[in-house]
N, C-alpha and C positions, 0 to 999 in steps of 0.2 A: 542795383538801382535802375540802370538800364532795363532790366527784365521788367521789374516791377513798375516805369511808365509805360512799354509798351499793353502790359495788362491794364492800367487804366484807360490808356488809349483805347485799347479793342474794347473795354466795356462802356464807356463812354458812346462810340460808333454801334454798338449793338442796341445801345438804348436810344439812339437815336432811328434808327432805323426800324426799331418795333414802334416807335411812337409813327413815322413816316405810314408804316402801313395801316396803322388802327385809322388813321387818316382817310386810307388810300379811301373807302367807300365812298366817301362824298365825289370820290372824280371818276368820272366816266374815262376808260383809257379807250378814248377814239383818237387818231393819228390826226384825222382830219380839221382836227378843232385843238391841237396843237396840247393836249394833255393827257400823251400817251404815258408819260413818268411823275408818280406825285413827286421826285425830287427837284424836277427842274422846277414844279412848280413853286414850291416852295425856296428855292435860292438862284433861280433865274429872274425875281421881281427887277425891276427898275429903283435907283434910288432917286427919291425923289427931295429936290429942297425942300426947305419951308413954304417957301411961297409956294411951291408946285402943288404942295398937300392942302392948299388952300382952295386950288382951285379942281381938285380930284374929285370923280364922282364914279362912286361904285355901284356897277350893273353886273345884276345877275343872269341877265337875257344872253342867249346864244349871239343876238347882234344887237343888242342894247334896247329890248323892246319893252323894256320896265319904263328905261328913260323916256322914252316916245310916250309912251302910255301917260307917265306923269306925267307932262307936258298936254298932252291930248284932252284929260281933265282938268288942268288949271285953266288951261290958255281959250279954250274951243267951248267946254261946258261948264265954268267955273266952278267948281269943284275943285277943296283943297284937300288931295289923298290926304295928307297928314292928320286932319280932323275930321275927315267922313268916316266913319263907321258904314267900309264899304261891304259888299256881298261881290263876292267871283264864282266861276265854275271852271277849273281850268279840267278840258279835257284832253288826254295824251299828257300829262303830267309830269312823267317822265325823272324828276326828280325833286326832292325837296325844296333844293335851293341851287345849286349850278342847273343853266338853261331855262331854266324856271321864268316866266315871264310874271308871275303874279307872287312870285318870294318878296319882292320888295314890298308890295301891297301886304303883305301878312304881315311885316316889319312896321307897317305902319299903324297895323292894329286889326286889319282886314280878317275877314272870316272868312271858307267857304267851301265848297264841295271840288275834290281831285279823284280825277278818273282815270285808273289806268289798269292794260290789262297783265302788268308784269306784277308781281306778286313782293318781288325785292323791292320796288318801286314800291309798293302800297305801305312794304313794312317801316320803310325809311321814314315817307312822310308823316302815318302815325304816327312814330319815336320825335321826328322833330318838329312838326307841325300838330300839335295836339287839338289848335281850336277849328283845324278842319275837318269837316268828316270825307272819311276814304271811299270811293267804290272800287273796287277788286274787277271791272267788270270790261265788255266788249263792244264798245260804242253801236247802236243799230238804229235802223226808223222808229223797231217797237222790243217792247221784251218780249226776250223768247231766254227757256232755262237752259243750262248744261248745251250751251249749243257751240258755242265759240272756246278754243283752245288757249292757253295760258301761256303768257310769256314768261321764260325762264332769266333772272338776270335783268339788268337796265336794257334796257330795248329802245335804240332811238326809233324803231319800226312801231307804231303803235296799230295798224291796220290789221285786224284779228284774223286768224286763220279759221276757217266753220268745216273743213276737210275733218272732220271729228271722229270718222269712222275705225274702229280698232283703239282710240284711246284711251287712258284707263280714268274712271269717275274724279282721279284727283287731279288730272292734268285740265276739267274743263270749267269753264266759268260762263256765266249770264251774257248775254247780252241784253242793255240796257237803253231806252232812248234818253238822252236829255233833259225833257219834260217829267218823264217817269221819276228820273231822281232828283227834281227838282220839287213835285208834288210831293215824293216820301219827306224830303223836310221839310214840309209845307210852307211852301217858299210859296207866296200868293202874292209880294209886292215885287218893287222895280228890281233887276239884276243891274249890278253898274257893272259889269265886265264877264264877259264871254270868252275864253280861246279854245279854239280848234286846231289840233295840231294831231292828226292822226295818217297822215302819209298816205295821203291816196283814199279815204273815205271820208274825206270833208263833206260832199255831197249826201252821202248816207246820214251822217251827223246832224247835217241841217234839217233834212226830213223830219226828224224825231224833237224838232221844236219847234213848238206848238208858238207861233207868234201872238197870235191874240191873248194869249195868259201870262206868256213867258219872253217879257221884249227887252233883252240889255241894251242901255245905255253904248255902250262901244263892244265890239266885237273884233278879234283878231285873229285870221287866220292865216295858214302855208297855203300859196299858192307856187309852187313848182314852174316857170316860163322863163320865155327867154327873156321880157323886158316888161314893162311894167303897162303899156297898153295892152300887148296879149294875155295878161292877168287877169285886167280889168274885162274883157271878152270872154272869159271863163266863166261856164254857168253856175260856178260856184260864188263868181264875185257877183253876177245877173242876180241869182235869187235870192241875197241879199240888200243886194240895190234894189230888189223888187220889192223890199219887206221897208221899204221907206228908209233905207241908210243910205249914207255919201260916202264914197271913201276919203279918206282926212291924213294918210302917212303910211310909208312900207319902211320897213328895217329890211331892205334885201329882201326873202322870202316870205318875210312875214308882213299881211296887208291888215289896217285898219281901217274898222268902218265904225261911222257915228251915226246914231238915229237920228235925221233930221229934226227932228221937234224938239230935239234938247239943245240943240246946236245954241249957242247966245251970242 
């Protein structure tokens, strides 16, 4: 009898622990961000009362930049995500829904164009985001083909490498501006949401949007500083603020800007 619970036991824990891994995809095992093991993630949660779960609000942003963002459109441009039938472009995308600043907007009903140059990245969103179209591609001012190398795996590094020389046709992919994949789906009216999250080529990224054709409603990107006026002193947050926005909210590294003339 003894024999045959310890055999249910271990097959019980083997099924668990195949189901833990089919899981694991969705988590990024970065140490940094505290989900280097899917089991803690799953049986380290907090228990919450009832009342607790009343007042719980679930963010998929690496520092809660979904919440901000909703907030930013009710409060700032009334705009209620829940019933706008919005348009995003998130570029550096990075995953489908953990870190994700615009998962909650697709939750909402939102549509809209992901940009990344990791290939795992591209396949994931595909599979669980179906009503967005994918670019495979390597953020630039302009298109150029087969020019930029391909990231292998989730890659919190979205900044492409163009050292190309010696590697093989299937290792390289496009680069792409902004504008460029915004006219392939002939995106001609307002964007409500923009993000920039490409580590260190924010400035490249900006280049390649075209403001006069292509003006989102809010914009958010990484700015890397020690504090939040040396950000703003960044000629990444300058040539935004030059394109007629204010900035309106940072979650940590990640800063919001609003076009003034939506402002209400």
């Amino acid at each position: 009898m003894e024999s045959f619970s310890r055999k249910v036991k271990g097959r019980l824990v083997g099924l668990v622990k195949a189901k833990l891994n089919r899981r694991a995809v969705f988590l990024p095992k970065r140490s940094e961000f505290g989900l280097q093991h899917t089991e803690k993630v799953f049986f380290s949660q907090p228990k919450l009362t009832f009342r607790e779960k009343t007042y719980h609000i679930t963010s998929f942003g690496q520092q809660g930049e979904d919440l901000i963002l909703n907030r930013i459109f009710q409060r700032r441009l009334g705009i209620n995500p829940r019933k706008h039938a919005g348009f995003y472009i998130d570029v550096g995308a990075y995953h489908p829904i953990t870190h994700s600043t615009s998962y909650l907007l697709y939750r909402y009903g939102w549509a809209g164009a992901c940009v990344d140059i990791s290939r795992e990245t591209c396949k994931l969103i595909e599979k669980f985001r179906p009503r967005d179209r994918v670019f495979h591609a390597a953020i630039a001012h302009a298109d150029e083909n087969m020019n930029a190398l391909s990231a292998e795996g989730l890659s919190l590094v979205n900044e492409a490498s163009y050292n190309v020389s010696g590697q093989p046709k299937d290792a390289l992919i496009n680069s792409r501006s902004i504008s460029s994949i915004l006219d392939e789906m002939s995106k001609t009216d307002r964007i409500d949401y923009l993000n920039i999250d490409v580590e260190g080529a924010e400035s490249v990224a900006l280049e390649g949007l075209d403001f006069e054709r292509h003006r989102p409603r809010v914009i958010s990107v990484e700015i890397h500083e020690k504090d939040m006026l040396a950000a703003l002193e960044t000629d990444v947050a300058k040539k935004i603020c030059g394109e007629g926005y204010v900035p309106v909210g940072c979650a940590a590294i990640t800063y919001f800007f609003v076009y003034q003339r939506d402002l209400s």
